[in-house]
C-alpha positions in Angstrom: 68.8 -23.9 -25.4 71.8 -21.3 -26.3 71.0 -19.3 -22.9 71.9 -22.9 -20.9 75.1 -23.3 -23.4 75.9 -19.7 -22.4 75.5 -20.6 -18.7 77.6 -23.9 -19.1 80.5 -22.1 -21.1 80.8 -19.2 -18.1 80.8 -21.9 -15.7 83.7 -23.7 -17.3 85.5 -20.8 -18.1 85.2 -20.1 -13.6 86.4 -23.6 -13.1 89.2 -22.8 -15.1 90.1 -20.0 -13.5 89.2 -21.2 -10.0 91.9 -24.4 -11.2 94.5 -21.5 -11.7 94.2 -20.2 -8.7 94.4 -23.3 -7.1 98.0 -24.2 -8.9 98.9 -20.5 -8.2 98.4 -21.4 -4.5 100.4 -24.7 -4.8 103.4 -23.5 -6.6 103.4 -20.5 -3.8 104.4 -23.4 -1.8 107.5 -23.7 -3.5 110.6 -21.1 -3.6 111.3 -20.4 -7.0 115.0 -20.6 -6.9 114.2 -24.2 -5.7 112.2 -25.0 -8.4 114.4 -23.7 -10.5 117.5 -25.6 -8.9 115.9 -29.2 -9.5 114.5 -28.3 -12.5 118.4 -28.1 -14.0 119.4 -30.7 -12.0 116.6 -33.4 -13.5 116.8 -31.8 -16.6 116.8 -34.0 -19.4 118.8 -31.1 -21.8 115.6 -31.2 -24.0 112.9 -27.9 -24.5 110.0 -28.6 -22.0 106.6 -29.6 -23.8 103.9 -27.0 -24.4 100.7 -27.8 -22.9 97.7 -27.0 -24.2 94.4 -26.9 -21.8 93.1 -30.0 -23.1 96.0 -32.9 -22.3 
C-alpha cells in the first residue's frame, strides 16, 4: 500500500510540473513588456493575490 502512495505522489508531483511547463509555454506567447503594459493599464491599484497550488 505505501509503495502505490509513493507511485501516486511522484506522479502528481510530474503533472505538476508537466502543468508548468505548459503555462511556461503559454506565457512565451506573450511579450513581457506587453504583459506588463496591460497589466498597469487594468490595474485595479490593489497588491495581486497570492496563489497557492490548491485554488
Amino acid at each position: 500500500m505505501e509503495l502505490v502512495s509513493k507511485q501516486l505522489t511522484q506522479k502528481e508531483n510530474l503533472d505538476v510540473a508537466h502543468h508548468n511547463t505548459i503555462l511556461s509555454q503559454l506565457l512565451s506567447l506573450i511579450p513581457r513588456h506587453d504583459f506588463e503594459r496591460l497589466e498597469r493599464k487594468h490595474s485595479s491599484g490593489r497588491q495581486p493575490r497570492i496563489f497557492t497550488r490548491w485554488s
